[in-house]
C-alpha positions in Angstrom: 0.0 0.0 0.0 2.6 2.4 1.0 6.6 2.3 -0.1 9.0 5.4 1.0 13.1 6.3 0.9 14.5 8.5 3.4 18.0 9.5 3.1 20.4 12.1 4.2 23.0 13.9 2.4 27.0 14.1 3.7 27.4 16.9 1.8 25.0 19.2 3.1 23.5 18.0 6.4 19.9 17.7 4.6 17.3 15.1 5.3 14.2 14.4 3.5 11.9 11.4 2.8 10.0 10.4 -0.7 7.1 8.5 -0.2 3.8 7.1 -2.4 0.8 4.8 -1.7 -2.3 3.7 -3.3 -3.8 6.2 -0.9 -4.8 9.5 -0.8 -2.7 12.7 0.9 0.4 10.2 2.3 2.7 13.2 2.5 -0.3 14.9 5.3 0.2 11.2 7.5 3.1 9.4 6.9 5.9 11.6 6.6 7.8 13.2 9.5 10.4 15.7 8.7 12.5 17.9 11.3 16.0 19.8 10.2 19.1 18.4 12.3 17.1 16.0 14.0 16.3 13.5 10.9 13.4 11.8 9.0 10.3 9.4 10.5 7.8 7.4 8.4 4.8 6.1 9.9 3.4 3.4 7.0 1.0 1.0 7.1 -2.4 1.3 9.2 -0.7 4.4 10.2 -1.2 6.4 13.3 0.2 10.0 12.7 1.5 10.9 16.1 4.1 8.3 16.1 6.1 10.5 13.5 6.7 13.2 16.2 7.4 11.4 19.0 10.1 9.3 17.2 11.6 12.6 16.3 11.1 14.1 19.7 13.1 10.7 21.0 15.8 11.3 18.5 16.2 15.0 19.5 16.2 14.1 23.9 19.2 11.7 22.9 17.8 8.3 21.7 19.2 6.7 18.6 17.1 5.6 16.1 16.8 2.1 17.4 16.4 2.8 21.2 13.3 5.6 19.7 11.5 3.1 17.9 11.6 0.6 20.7 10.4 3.5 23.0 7.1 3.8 20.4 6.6 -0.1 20.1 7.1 -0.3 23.6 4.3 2.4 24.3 1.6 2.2 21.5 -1.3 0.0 21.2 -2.4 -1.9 18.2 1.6 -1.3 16.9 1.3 -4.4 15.3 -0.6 -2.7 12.6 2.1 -0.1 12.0 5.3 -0.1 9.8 8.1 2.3 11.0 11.3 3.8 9.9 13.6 6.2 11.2 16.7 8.1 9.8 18.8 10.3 11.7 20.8 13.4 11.0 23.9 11.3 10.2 22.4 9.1 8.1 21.4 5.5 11.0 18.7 4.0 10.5 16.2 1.5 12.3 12.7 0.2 11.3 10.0 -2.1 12.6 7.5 -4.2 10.6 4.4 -5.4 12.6 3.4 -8.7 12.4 -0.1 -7.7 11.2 1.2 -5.1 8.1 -0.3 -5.8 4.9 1.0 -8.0 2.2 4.8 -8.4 1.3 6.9 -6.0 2.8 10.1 -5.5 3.3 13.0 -2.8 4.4 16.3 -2.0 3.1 18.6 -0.2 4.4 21.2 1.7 2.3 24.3 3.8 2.6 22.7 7.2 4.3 19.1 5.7 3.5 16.6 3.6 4.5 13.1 2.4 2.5 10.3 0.6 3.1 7.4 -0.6 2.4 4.1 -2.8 2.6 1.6 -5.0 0.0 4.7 -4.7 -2.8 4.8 -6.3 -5.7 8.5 -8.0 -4.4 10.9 -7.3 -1.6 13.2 -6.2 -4.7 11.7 -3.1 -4.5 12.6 -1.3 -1.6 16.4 -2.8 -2.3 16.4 -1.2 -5.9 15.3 1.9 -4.3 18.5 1.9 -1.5 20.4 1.0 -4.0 19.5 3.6 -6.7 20.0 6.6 -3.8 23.3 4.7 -3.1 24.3 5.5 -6.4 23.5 8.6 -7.1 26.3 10.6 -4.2 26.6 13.2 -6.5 23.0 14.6 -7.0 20.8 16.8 -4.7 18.9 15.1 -2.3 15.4 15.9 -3.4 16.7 14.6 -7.2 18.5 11.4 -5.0 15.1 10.8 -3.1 12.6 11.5 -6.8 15.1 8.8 -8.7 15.2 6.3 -6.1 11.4 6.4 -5.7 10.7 6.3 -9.3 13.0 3.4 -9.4 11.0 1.6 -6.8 8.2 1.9 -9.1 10.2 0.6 -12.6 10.7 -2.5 -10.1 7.3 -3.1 -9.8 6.0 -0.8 -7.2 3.4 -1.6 -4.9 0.3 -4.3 -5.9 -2.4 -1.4 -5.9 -2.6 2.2 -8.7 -0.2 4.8 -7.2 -2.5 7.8 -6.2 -0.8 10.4 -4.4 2.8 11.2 -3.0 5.1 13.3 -1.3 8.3 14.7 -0.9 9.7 16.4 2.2 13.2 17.5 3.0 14.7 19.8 5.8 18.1 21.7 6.0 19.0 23.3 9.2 21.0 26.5 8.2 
């Protein structure tokens, strides 16, 4: 239903997220964004506040793993949700539920991490780490559009693509 990159760039500190779903208006519920801090997706039967507070974790001191634990821990009916977390130097974490949709699967990249749930193949969200992996030497934005739309080329998600999003965040 839902597949998404998140990456950070060396070069410039940025962090963003690239998402799309069979949905309507993912980038209003699914997409967490905060500059220096780092990049949360919420995926899946999502629950919007979980974004935030995996951010707000990250910012008191947590790494990404030990802030996505805090949320499992914490949150009913988690077994619903798929999460991913990026941080301002480019760690990542996720967790799956046992009751998400379909195929899923996550990959985790060099500076990125995608995910994503009812897919076509787990291929997917490996060509799209793999696409921002290679593409170093392009904005992030451009990194985040390419490896998304290389997601899709592999197949994409089993339903029509109907809305996405794009979010990045630079703290000057």
């Amino acid at each position: 239903m839902t597949f998404s990159i998140s990456g950070f760039c060396q070069k410039t500190g940025m962090v963003g997220i690239a998402i799309t779903t069979s949905s309507i208006c993912v980038a209003s519920r699914c997409p967490w964004v905060r500059a220096g801090v780092g990049v949360a997706a919420t995926q899946n039967v999502t629950d919007p506040s979980l974004g935030n507070l995996m951010l707000d974790n990250l910012e008191q001191g947590l790494n990404p793993k030990q802030s996505i634990d805090k949320v499992v821990e914490e949150h009913k009916f988690i077994e619903y949700r798929q999460l991913a977390l990026l941080d301002s130097k480019g760690n990542s974490a996720s967790y799956t539920g046992s009751k998400t949709l379909g195929t899923n699967a996550v990959s985790q990249g060099d500076d990125c991490i995608a995910v994503g749930n009812l897919l076509s193949s787990v291929e997917v969200v490996k060509t799209m780490s793999d696409n921002f992996s290679h593409n170093s030497n392009l904005h992030l934005a451009e990194r985040l559009l390419l490896a998304l739309q290389a997601g899709f080329d592999a197949g994409g998600e089993e339903g029509p693509i109907h809305s996405s999003g794009l979010k990045i965040a630079y703290k000057y």
